[in-house]
N, CA, C and O atoms as CSV, one atom per row, in Angstrom:
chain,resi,resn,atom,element,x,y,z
A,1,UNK,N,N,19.238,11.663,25.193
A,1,UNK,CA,C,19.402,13.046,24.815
A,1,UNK,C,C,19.115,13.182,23.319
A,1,UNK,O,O,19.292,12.245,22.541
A,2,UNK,N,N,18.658,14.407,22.940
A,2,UNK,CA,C,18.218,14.580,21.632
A,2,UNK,C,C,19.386,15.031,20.486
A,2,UNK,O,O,20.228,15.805,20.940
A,3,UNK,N,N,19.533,14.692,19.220
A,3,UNK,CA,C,20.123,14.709,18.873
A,3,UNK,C,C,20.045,16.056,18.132
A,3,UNK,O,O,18.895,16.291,17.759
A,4,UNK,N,N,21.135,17.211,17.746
A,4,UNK,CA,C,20.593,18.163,17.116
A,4,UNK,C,C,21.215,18.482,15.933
A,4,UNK,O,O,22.443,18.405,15.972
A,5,UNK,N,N,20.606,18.894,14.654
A,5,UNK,CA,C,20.698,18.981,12.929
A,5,UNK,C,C,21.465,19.864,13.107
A,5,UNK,O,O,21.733,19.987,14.302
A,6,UNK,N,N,21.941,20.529,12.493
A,6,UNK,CA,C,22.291,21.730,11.682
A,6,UNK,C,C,21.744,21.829,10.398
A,6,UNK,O,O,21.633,20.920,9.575
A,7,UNK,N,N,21.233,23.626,10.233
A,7,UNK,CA,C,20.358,24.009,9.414
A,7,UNK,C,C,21.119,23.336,7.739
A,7,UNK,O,O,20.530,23.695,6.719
A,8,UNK,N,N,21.926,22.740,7.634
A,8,UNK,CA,C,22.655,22.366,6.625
A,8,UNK,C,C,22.566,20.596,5.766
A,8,UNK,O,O,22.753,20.138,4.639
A,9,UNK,N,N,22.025,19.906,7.618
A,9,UNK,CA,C,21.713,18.707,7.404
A,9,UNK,C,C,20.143,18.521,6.891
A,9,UNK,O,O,19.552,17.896,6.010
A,10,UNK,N,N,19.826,19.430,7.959
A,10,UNK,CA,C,18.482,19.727,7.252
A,10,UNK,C,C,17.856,20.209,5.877
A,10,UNK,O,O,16.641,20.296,5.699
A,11,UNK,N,N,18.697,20.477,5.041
A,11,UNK,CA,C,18.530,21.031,3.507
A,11,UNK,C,C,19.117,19.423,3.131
A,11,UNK,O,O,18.788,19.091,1.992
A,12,UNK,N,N,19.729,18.626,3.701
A,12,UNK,CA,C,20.563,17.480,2.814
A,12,UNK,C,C,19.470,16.681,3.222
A,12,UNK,O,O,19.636,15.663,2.551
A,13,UNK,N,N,18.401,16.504,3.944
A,13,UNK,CA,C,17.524,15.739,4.300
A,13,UNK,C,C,16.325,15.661,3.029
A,13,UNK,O,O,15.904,14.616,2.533
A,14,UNK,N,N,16.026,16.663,2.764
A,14,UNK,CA,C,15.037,17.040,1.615
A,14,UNK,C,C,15.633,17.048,0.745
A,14,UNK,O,O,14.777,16.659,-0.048
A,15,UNK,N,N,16.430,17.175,0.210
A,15,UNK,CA,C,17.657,17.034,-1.196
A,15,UNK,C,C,17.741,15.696,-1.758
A,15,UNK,O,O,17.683,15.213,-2.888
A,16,UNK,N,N,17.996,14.990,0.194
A,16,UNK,CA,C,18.200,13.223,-0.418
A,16,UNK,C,C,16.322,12.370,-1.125
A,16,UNK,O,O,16.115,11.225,-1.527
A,17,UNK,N,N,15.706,13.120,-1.038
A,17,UNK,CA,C,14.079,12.666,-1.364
A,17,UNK,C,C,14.649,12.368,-2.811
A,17,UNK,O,O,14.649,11.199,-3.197
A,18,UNK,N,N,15.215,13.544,-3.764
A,18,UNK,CA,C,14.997,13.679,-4.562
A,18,UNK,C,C,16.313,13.120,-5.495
A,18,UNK,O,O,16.263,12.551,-6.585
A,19,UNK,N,N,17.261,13.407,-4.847
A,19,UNK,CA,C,19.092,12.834,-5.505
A,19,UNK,C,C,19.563,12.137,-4.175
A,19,UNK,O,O,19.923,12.854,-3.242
A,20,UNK,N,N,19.573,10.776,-4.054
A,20,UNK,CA,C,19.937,10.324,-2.684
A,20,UNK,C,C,21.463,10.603,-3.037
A,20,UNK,O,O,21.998,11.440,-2.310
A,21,UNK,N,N,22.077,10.164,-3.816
A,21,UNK,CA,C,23.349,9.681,-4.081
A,21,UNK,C,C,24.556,11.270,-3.854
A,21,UNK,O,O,25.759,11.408,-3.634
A,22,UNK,N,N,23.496,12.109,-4.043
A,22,UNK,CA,C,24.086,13.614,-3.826
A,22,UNK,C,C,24.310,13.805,-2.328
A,22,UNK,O,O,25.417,14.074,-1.862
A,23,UNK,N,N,23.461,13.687,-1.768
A,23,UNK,CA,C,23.051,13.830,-0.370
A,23,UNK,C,C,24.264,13.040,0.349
A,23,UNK,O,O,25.075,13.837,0.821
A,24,UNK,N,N,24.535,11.963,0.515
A,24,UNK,CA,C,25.740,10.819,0.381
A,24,UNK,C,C,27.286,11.291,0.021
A,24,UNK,O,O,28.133,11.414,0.907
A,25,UNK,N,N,27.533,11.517,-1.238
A,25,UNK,CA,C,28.083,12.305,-1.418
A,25,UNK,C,C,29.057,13.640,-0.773
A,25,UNK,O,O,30.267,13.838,-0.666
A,26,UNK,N,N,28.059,14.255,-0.490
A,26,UNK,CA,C,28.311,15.654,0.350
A,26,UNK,C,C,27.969,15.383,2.103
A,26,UNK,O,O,27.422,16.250,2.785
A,27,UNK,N,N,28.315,14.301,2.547
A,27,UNK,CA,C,28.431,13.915,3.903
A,27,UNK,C,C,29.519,13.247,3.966
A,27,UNK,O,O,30.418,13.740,4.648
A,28,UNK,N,N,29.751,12.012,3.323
A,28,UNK,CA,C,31.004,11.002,3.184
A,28,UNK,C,C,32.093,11.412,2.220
A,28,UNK,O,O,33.281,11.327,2.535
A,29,UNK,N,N,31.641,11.908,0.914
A,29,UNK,CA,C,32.781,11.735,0.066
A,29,UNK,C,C,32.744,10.989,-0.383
A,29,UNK,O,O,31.669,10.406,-0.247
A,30,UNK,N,N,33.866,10.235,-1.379
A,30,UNK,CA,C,33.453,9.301,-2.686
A,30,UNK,C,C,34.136,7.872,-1.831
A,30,UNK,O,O,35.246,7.340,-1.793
A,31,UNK,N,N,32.829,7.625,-1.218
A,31,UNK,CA,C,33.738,6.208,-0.856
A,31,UNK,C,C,32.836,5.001,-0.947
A,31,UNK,O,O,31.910,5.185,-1.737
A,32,UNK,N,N,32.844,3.602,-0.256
A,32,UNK,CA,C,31.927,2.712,-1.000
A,32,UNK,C,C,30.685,2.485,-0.741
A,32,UNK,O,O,30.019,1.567,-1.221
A,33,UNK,N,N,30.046,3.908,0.591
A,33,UNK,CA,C,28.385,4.084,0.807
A,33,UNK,C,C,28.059,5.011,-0.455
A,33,UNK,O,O,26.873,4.804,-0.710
A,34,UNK,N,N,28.525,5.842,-1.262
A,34,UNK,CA,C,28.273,6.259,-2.740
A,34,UNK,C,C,27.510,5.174,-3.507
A,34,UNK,O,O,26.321,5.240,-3.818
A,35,UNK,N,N,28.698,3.753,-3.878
A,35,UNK,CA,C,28.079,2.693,-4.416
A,35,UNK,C,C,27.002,2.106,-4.035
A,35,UNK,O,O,26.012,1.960,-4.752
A,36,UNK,N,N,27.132,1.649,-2.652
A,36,UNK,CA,C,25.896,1.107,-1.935
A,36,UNK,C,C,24.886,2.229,-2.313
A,36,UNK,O,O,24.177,2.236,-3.319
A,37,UNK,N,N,24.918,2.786,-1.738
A,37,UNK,CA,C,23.223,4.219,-1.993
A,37,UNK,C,C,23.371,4.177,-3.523
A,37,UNK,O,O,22.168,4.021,-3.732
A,38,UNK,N,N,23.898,4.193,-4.739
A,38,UNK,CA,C,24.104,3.983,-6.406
A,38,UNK,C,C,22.683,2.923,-6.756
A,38,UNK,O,O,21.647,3.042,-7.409
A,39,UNK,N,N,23.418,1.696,-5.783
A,39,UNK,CA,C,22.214,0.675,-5.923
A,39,UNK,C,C,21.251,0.484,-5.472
A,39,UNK,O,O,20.421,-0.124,-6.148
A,40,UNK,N,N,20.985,0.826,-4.401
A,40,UNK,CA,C,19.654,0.886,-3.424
A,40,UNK,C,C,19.112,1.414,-4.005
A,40,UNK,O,O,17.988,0.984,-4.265
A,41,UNK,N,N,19.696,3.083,-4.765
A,41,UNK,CA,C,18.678,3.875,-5.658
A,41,UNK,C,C,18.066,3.264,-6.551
A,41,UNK,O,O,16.854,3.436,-6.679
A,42,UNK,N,N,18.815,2.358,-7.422
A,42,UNK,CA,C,18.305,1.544,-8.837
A,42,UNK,C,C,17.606,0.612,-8.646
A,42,UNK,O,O,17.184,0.059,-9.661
A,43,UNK,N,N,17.264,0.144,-7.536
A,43,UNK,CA,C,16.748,-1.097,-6.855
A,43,UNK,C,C,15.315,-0.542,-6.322
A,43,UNK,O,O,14.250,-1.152,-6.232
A,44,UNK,N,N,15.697,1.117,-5.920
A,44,UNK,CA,C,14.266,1.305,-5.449
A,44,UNK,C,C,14.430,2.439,-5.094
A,44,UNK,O,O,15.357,2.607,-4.301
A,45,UNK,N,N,13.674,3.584,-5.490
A,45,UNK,CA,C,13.961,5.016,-4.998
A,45,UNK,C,C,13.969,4.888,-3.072
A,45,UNK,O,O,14.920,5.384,-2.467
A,46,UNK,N,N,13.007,4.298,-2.422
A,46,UNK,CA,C,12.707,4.126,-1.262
A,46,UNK,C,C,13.905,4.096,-0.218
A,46,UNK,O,O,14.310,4.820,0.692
A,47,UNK,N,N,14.275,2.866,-0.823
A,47,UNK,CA,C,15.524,1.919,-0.234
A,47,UNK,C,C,17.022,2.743,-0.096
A,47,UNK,O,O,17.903,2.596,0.751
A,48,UNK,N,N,16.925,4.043,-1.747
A,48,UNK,CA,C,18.085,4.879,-1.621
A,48,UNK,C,C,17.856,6.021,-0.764
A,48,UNK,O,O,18.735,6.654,-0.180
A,49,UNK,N,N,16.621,6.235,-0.730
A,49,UNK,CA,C,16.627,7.539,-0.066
A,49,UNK,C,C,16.730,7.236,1.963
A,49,UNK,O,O,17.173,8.000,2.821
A,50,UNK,N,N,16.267,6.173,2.081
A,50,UNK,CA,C,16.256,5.829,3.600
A,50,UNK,C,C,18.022,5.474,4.201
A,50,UNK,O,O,18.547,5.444,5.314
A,51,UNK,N,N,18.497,5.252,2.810
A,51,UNK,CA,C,20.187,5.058,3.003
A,51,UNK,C,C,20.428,6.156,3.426
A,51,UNK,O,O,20.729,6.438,4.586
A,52,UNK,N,N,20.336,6.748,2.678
A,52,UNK,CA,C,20.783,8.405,2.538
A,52,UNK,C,C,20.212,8.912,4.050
A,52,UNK,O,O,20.886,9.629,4.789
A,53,UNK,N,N,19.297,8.579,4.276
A,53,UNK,CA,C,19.034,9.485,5.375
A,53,UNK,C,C,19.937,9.057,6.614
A,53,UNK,O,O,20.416,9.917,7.354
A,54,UNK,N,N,20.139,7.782,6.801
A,54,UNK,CA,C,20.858,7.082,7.389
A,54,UNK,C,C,21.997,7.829,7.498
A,54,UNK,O,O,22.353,8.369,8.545
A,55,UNK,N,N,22.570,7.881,6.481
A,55,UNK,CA,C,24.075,8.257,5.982
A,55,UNK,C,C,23.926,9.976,6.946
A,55,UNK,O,O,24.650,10.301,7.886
A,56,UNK,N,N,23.352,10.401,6.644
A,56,UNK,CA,C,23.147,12.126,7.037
A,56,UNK,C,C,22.705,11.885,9.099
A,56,UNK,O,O,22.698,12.887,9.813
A,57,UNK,N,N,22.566,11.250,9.368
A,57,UNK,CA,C,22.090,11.119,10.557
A,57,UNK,C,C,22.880,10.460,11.492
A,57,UNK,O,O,22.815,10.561,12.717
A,58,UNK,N,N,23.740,9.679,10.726
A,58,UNK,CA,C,24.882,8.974,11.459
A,58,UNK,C,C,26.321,9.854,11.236
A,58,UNK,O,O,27.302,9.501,11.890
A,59,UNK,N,N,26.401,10.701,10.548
A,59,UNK,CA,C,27.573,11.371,10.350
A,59,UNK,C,C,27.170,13.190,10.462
A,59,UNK,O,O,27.158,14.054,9.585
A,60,UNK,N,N,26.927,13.243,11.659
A,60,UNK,CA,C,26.431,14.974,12.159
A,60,UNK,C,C,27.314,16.254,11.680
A,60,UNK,O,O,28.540,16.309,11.589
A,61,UNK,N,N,26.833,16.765,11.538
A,61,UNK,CA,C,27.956,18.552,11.000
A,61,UNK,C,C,28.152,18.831,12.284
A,61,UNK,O,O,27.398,18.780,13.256
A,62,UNK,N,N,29.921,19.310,12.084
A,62,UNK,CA,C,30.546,19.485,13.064
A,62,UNK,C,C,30.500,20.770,13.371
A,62,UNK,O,O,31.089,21.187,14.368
C-alpha cells in the first residue's frame, strides 16, 4: 500500500535539500538524529540531506 505525505511533509522534503538539520528538527525534536544529521551534513551535504529525508519519511504527520 502506498504511503501518503501530507502537504506539510512535502514542504519539509524540499526545505531538507537546503537546511537538512531544520527539516530533522521539526519532525523529531532535539534529540540524537539532530546530531547524527549535524554530521552527515559536515561530512557531506548528500549524506545529510538523504538522512533527513529518511527522518521525514519514517516519522509521517499525524
Amino acid at each position: 500500500m502506498a504511503q501518503q505525505f501530507s502537504i506539510s511533509d512535502k514542504v519539509l522534503y524540499i526545505i531538507a535539500i537546503f537546511v537538512p538539520p531544520f527539516t530533522v528538527y521539526a519532525k523529531v525534536g532535539l534529540t540524537a538524529e539532530i546530531a547524527l544529521n549535524v554530521i552527515l551534513w559536515f561530512l557531506g551535504w548528500i549524506p545529510g540531506v538523504l538522512h533527513a529525508w529518511w527522518v521525514i519519511s519514517r516519522h509521517p504527520q499525524e
